[in-house]
N, C-alpha and C positions, 0 to 999 in steps of 0.2 A: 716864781716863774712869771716874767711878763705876761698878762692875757690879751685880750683884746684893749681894753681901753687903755692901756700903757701902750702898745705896737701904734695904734691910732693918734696917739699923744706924740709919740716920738719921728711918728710922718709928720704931721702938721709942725715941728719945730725945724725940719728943714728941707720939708719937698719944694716951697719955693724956690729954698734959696740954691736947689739944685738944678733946679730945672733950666734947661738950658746949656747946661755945662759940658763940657767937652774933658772926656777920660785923657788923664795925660800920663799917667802912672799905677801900675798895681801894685802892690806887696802881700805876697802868702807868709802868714806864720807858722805857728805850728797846726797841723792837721785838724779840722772840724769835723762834725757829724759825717757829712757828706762829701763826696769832692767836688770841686766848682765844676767840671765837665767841657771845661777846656782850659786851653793854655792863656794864662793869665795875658801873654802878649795882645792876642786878638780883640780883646777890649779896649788896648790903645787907640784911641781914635773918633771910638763910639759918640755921639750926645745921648745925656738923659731927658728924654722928652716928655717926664713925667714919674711921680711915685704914688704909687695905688695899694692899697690894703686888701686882702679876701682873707680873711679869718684873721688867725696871731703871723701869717707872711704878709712882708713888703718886696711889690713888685717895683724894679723901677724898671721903666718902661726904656730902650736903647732906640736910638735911631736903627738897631738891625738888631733885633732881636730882646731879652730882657735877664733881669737879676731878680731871683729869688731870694730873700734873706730873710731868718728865722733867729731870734734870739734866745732860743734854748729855753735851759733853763736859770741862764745867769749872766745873758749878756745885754749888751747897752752900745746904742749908737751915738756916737760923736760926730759934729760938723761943724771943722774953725777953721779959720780962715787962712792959714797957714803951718804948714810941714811941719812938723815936732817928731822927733827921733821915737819909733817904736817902744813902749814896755814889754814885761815879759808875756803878758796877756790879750797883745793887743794882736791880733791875728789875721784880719784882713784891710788892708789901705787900700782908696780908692781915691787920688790925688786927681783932680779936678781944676777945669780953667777956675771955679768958681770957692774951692776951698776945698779941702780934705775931709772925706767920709770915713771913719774910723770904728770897725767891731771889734770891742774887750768883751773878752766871753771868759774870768776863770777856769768851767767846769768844759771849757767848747762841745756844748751839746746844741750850741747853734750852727748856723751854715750859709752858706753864701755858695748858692746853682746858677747855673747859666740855661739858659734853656733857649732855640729857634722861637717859640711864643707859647703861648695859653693850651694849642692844641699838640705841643709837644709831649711826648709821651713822659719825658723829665717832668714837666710841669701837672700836664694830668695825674701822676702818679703821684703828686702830694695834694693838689688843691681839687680832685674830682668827686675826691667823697662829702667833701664839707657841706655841713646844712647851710638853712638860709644864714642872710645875712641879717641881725635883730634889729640894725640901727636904719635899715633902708624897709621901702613900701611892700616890696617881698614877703618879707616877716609879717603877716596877716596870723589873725588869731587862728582864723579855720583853717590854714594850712598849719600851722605849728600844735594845734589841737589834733588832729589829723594825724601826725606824726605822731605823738605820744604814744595814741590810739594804737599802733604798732609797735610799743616799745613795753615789757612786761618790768622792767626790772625799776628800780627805786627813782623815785625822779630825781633826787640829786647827781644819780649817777648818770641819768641820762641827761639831763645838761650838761652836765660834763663830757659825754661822748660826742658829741660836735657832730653829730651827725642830722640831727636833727636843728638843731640850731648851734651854729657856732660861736665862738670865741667868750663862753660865759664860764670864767675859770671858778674856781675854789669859791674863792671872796665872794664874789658876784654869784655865785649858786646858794650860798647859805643867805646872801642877805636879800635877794630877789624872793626866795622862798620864803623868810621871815616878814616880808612886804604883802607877800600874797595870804599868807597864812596857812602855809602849807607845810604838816611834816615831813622832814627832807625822807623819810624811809618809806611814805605812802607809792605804791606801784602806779607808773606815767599810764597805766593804760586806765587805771580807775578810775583820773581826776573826769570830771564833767566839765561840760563846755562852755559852765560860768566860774570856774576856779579855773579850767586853762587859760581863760583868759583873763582872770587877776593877775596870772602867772605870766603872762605875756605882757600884760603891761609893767609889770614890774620888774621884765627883766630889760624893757628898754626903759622903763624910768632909772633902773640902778645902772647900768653901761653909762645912760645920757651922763648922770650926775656927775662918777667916776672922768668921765672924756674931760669934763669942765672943771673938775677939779683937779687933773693934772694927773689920772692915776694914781695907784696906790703907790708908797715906798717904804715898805718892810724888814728890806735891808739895805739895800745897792741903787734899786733902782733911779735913774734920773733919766730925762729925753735926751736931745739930741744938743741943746745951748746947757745941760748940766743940771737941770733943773728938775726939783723932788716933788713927786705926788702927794696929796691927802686926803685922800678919800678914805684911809683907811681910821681917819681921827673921826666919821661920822659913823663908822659902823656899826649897826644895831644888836650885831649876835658875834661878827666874826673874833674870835680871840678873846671871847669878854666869857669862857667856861668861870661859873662860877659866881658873877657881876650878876647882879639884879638885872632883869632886863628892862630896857631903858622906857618902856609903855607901861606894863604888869607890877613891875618887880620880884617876880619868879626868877629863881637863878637860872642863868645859862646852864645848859648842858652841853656834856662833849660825847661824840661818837665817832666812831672809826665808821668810812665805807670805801672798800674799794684802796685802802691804803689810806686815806687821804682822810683829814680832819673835820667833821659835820657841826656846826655849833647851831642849835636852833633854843626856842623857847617853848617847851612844854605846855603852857597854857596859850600862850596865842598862835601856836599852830597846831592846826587840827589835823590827825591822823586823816 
């Protein structure tokens, strides 16, 4: 699944180059998560005066109004510079003075909303719950300490719940916590206020790295000019069950929490 430093990765590959552009064309494929919330006509016409990230969604901002778009859990944004006949996958066109925006979502568990703005009830009703944001001045240790202090259940899981801080997926929860030295199963309300904030650091030192290296790419993923991430070739614990760990050399472990795959290292992080 895209997380945040992939969504982030795939704005900066071409919110320039859309900025500015004048909507000349829609095309709906087949059906997504959501439905857009209006008829694709009404967007004829529009400029995009911007594209802005709040968690794993891209806002682009319209001369009247804006787009909400979410890449699921298998899709990828394209931006070239001319019209290319639809795939079977490729499920929403946004044909532009300045080149064509394109979502391939195999699984379309992504979406693409309309919404009047930020305080439309469309729009509050996905981006209202989201915690801070890691990579801005927000994200302070005492507020994100603070939050934990309210949250009883494992902290791997509660990085993952975005509520308290968002967009730190799978990857980025296992290897942020292997950074801080923290067992992914110790409860967020027990950590203290000198490992919360190893733990805060390290979850904007592991985002920063991931955003500069291009995201991770697993299986699909690429940005928006087609381009693969690798952040996943420095990873410390994620996917390495088994593998010495790369400080210790204690094998990786694996755990199941919450559905989802836990890889940490037994001696360098502490319960």
């Amino acid at each position: 699944m895209p997380e945040l430093p992939e969504v982030e990765v795939t704005r900066r590959s071409f919110a320039d180059r859309i900025a500015g552009a004048r909507i000349d064309r829609v095309r709906l494929g087949k059906a997504l998560r959501w439905p857009l919330g209006c008829e694709s006509q009404a967007l004829v016409g529009r400029v995009v005066t911007g594209v802005r990230r709040r968690g794993k969604y891209l806002l682009m901002d319209l001369d009247q109004g804006l787009l909400l778009l979410h890449l699921g859990m298998s899709g990828s944004l394209s931006f070239a510079p001319l019209w290319t006949e639809a795939g079977p996958h490729d499920h929403f066109d946004l044909l532009t003075s300045r080149g064509l925006l394109r979502l391939n979502d195999p699984r379309r568990f992504g979406a693409v909303v309309h919404a009047q703005g930020e305080a439309d009830p469309v729009a509050v009703k996905l981006l209202g719950r989201l915690g801070l944001e890691p990579l801005t001045d927000q994200f302070s240790a005492e507020a994100f300490h603070a939050g934990l202090k309210r949250r009883h259940a494992p902290i791997k899981q509660v990085l993952l719940a975005g509520d308290v801080v968002v967009g730190v997926g799978n990857i980025y929860a296992s290897e942020a916590l292997f950074l801080a030295g923290i067992r992914p199963t110790v409860k967020a309300s027990r950590l203290s206020g000198p490992r919360a904030a190893r733990l805060h650091a390290a979850v904007r030192d592991v985002l920063a790295r991931a955003v500069e290296k291009g995201g991770s790419t697993l299986r699909d993923f690429s940005n928006a000019q087609g381009e693969a991430g690798y952040f996943q070739l420095e990873a410390m614990v994620y996917d390495r069950a088994g593998q010495p760990c790369r400080r210790c050399g204690t094998p990786i472990r694996l755990l199941r929490q919450g559905q989802r795959s836990t890889y940490f290292c037994a001696n360098c992080q502490k319960p």
